[in-house]
N, C-alpha and C positions, 0 to 999 in steps of 0.2 A: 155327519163328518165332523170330528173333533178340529177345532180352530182356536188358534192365538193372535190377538193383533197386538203390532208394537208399531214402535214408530223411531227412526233413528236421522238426526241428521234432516229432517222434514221428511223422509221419506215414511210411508205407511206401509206394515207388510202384513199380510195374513199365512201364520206357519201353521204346517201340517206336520205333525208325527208322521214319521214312514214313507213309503215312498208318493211318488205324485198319484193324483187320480188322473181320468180322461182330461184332454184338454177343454174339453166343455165342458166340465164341470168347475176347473180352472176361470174358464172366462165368465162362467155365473157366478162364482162367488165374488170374483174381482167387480161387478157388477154392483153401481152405488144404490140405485132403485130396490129392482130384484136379489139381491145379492147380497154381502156384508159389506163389499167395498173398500179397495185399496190400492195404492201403487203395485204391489208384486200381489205373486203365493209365491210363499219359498216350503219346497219338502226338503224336511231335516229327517234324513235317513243318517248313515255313515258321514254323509260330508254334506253340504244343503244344495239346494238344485233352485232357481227361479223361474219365476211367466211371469209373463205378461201375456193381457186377452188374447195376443197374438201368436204366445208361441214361446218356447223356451230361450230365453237369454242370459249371458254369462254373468255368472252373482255379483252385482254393485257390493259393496263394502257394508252397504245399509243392510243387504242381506244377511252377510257374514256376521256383522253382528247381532244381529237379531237372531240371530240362529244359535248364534254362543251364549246369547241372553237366553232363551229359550233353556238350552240343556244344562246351564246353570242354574236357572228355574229349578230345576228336574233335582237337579245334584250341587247344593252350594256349596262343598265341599273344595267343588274344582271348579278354577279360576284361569286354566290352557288349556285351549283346542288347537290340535294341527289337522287344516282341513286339505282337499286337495280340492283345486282348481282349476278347469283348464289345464288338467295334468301336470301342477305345478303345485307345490305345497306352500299355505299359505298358514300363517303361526299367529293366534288370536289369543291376546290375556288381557286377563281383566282386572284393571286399575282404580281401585275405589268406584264411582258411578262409571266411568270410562270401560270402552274395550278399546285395545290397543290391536291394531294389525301392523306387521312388519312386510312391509310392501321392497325390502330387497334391493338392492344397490343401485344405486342413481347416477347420471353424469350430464355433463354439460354436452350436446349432441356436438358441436365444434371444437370441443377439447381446450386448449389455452389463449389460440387465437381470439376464442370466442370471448372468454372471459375477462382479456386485456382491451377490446372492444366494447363489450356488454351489451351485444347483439350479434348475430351471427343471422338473422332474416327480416323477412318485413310483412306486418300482416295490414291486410286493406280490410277496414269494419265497416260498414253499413251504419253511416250517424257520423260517421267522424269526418272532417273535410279533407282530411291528405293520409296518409299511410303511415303506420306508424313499426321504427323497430322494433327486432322481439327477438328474444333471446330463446332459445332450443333446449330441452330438459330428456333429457331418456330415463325413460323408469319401467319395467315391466315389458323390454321389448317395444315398445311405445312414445310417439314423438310430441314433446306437450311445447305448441308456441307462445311464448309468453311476451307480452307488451305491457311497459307499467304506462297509467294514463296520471295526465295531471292532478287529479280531484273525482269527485265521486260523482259530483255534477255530467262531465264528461263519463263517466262509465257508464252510467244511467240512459245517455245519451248512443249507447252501441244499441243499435237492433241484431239481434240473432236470428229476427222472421230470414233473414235472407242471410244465404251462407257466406261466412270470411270469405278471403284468400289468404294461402297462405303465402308465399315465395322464399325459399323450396317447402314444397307441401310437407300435410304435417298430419297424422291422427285427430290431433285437439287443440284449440287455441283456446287461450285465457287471457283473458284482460281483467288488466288488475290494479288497483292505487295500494301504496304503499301506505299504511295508518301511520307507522312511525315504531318504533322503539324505547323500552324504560325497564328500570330494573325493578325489581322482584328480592323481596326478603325469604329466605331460605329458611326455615323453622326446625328445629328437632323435636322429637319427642316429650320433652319439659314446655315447648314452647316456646323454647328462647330461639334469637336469633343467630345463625351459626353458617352465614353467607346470603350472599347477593347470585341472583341471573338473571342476564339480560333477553329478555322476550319481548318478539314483534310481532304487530299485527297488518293483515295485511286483506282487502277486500277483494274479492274475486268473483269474476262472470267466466264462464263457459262454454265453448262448440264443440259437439263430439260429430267429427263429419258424416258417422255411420248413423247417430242416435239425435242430433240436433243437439238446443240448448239444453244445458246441465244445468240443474238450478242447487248439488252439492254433488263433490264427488272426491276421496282422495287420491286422486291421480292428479286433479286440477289444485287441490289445495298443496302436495310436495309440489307442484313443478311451481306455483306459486312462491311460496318460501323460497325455495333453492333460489330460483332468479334474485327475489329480495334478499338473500343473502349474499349470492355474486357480487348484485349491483353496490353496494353496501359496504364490500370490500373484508379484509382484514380485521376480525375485532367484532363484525357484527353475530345478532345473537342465532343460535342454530335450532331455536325452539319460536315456530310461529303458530299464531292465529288466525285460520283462516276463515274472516267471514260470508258466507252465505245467504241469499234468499230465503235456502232452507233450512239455516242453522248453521251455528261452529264448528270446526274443526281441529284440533291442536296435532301439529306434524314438530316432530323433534330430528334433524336434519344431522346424520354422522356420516360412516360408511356404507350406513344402509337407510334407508328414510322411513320411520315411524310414523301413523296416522292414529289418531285416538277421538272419540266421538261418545258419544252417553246411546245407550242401545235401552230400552224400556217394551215389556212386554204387561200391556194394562188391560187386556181382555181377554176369558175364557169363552169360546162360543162352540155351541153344541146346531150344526147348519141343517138342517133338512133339506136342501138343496139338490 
């Protein structure tokens, strides 16, 4: 069986040309001993499909790109895919080492109230001694609670073995320290400098209550920004960093929220499996 491994985002994934084999042969490959070993298999037929040892699950972002890294591979010529997802079209270009996904319009789940506030709920973490507010994100259908923490100290400090709460419940909580904000020289073509942008960065942990702790994921990294951009106010920058466990992310925040990540496909493997 023809194999690719890449890795996006710390995730590792093993792609298949065509469509999936059996699931057992799925979960022997995924297999670190026996096997090649990796986070996913993703089949890249028409649009990419993922497993895990246990069974088909819906493509992480690490997938998507590695999947467009892949057919880039194939055809450098082209630099957009539009894949379908969950019966939803999902639009991937690639940006110098970057693939970009446009993950689709965003909003604050409480609307203006929440934003004149800069919470709208309260999540309870495991490690911390009192409850902390958290601001509501909708992206994709999906409700991302986000709590900014003092220090890094404190973030390090949330255990995810044991699940949040949220109050009103929520898809995913993120807990997050804001790094801060500085401006950025804008360069043309010659070189020269021909503007300034302001870009934040911003560090993020994860609970997805269906999947447990996230250790990277663009859904956590926009709802991350957006909140740092809320709280922040007027003026703050709409392009953040979001750090990772498993790696960067850069989300560019408009009318629709932008994720961008480096996709890398560094192994050919021929499996007898």
């Amino acid at each position: 069986m023809k194999l690719f491994k890449g890795m996006s985002a710390g995730t590792t994934a093993l792609i298949h040309p065509g469509g999936p084999p059996t699931q057992e042969k799925i979960a022997a490959a995924l297999e670190p001993v026996r096997g090649v070993g990796a986070d996913l298999f993703v089949a890249v037929d028409e649009h990419p499909r993922a497993f895990t040892p246990d069974g088909e699950i819906s493509p992480p972002s690490a997938a998507v790109r590695l999947a467009a890294a892949h057919l880039h591979a194939q055809a450098t010529s082209r630099t957009s895919w539009d894949f379908f997802i969950d019966g939803m079209e999902m639009q991937v270009r690639r940006e110098g080492e970057e693939y970009l996904i446009n993950h689709g319009p965003w909003s604050l789940a409480g609307g203006e109230p929440a934003r004149a506030e800069g919470h709208d709920s309260v999540l309870h973490l495991t490690g911390l001694t009192d409850p902390r507010p958290a601001l509501r994100i909708r992206l994709g259908g999906r409700t991302i609670a986000v709590a900014a923490l003092a220090s890094a100290a404190e973030l390090t400090d949330v255990d995810f073995h044991t699940p949040p709460r949220a109050e009103p419940t929520a898809d995913l909580v993120a807990a997050t320290t804001i790094m801060g904000e500085r401006e950025v020289d804008l360069t043309g073509e010659a070189g020269t400098v021909i503007g300034t942008e302001r870009i934040g960065a911003v560090q993020v942990r994860g609970f997805d209550f269906q999947a447990g702790e996230m250790f990277s994921a663009d859904t956590l990294a926009i709802a991350a920004g957006a909140a740092a951009r809320t709280w922040l106010g007027e003026g703050a920058a709409t392009e953040w960093i979001a750090v990772f466990g498993g790696g960067n992310t850069r989300v560019v925040l408009g009318e629709h929220a932008l994720a961008a990540a480096e996709a890398q496909i560094f192994a050919e493997i021929n499996w007898w499996g």
